[in-house]
C-alpha positions, 0 to 999 in steps of 0.5 A: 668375884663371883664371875671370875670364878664362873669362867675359871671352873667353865675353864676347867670343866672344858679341859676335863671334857676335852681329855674325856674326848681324847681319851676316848679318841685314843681307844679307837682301833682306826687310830695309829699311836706311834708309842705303841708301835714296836721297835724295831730291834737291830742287833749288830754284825760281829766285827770279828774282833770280839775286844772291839765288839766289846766295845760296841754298844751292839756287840758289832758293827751298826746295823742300818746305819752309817760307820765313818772310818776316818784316817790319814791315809788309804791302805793302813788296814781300814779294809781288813778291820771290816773284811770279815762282816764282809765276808761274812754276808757275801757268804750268807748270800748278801750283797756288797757293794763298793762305791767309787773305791780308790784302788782297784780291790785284788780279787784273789785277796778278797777270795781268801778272805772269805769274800764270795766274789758273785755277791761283790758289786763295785760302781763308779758313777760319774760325778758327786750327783750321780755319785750320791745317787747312787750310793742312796739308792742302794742303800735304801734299795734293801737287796744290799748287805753293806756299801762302802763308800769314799769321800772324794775330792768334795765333801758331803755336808751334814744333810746329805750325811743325814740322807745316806744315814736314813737311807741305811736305816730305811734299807737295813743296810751296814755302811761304811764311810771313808773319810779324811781324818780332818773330818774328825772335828766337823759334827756328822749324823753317822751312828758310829766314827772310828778314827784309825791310825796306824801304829808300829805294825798295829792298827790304833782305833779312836771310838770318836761317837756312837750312838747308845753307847760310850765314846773315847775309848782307844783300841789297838789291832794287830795289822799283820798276819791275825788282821788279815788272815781268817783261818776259820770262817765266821758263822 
C-alpha cells in the first residue's frame, strides 16, 4: 500500500509542477492567447426596412458573411429587398459587384434607386471553376462592399459554401446568394437563409436560419411602389 500511495502523490505533485509551468508559461508576453484576443465587432447594414431589421439579430443584413435569398423564380422583388444596402454603399464610395446576374440589370432603374453607377461591377466568368473563382477573390479582396451572386445550372456543395462564407468574413465583405428554392431543405453555412415568395402584390420572407438570432419567423413587404421606390436617400 505504501507504494501505491507514493506513485499516487509522485502523480499528483507532477500535475501541480506542471500547471505551475503552464501557468507561468502563460504570462509571458511573446505568448499569443486567442481568448484574450478582441472580437472583432460587425454590426449590420440597415435593410431599409426597419420590421425586418427588427428582425435581424444585428439590426441589418449580415456583415461579412453570406445571405442566401431562396425562391421559385427570378424577378419577384428579390433585387429591390437589398436595393437600398446598395445604394447605400455605392454611395459611400464602396464597390459592388454582380456575379453572373441573370438578366442584364437596367441601368436607369438602378440610378434612381440610389445605385452610383461607377461603383457597380458586373463580371461574367466563364465556366463554375472560373466562376468560383471569382466570386471568392472578390470576396476576400477587401475593396468590395457587397456581391451578389447566383446559383447556376450546377449547385456549390457544402464546402465551397463554407469557402464563399469565410472568404466574406476574411474581406468584411456583405454577400448575397441567389438560390433555387429547392435548396431550402439541403444544410448550408450561410449566416443568414431568407426564403422569398411572392404573394398577391407582397413580397412573403421566411427567416429560415441566422446565426445569433431567432429563425422561422415570417414577414411580408409590399412589392409595388414603397418596395422599390426611396423617396429619401439613406445615410
Amino acid at each position: 500500500m505504501g507504494s501505491a500511495e507514493n506513485f499516487i502523490e509522485n502523480n499528483q505533485l507532477d500535475s501541480q509542477e506542471k500547471h505551475q509551468k503552464l501557468a507561468q508559461l502563460l504570462t509571458r508576453a511573446d505568448i499569443w492567447q486567442a481568448a484574450n484576443e478582441p472580437r472583432r465587432q460587425r454590426n449590420g447594414i440597415a435593410s431599409g426596412y426597419p420590421s425586418l431589421d427588427a428582425l435581424l439579430a444585428n439590426h441589418g443584413w449580415p456583415r461579412g458573411a453570406t445571405t442566401e435569398l431562396l425562391m421559385d423564380q427570378m424577378g419577384i422583388g428579390e433585387l429591390t429587398l437589398i436595393l437600398p444596402a446598395l445604394a447605400n454603399l455605392t454611395q459611400r464610395g464602396q464597390m459592388v459587384i454582380l456575379v453572373n446576374p441573370p438578366h442584364i440589370p437596367y441601368a436607369p432603374s438602378l440610378a434612381n434607386s440610389g445605385i452610383h453607377l461607377e461603383n457597380l461591377l458586373i463580371l461574367h466568368p466563364r465556366g463554375p471553376k472560373d466562376t468560383l473563382w471569382a466570386i471568392e477573390q472578390s470576396l476576400q479582396s477587401g475593396s468590395c462592399g457587397a456581391l451578389l451572386s447566383w446559383q447556376g445550372r450546377q449547385s456549390l456543395n457544402h464546402k465551397d459554401l463554407r469557402r464563399l462564407q469565410l472568404a466574406a468574413r476574411n474581406g468584411d465583405c456583405l454577400h448575397f446568394h441567389f438560390r433555387p428554392q429547392c435548396e431550402t431543405a439541403n444544410p448550408s453555412p450561410a449566416s443568414l437563409r431568407l426564403e422569398l415568395t411572392p404573394r398577391e402584390g407582397e413580397l412573403a420572407l421566411r427567416l429560415l436560419k441566422q446565426l445569433g438570432g431567432n429563425s422561422g419567423q415570417n414577414l411580408y413587404l409590399a412589392r409595388a411602389a414603397k418596395l422599390v421606390r426611396r423617396d429619401q436617400p439613406m445615410h
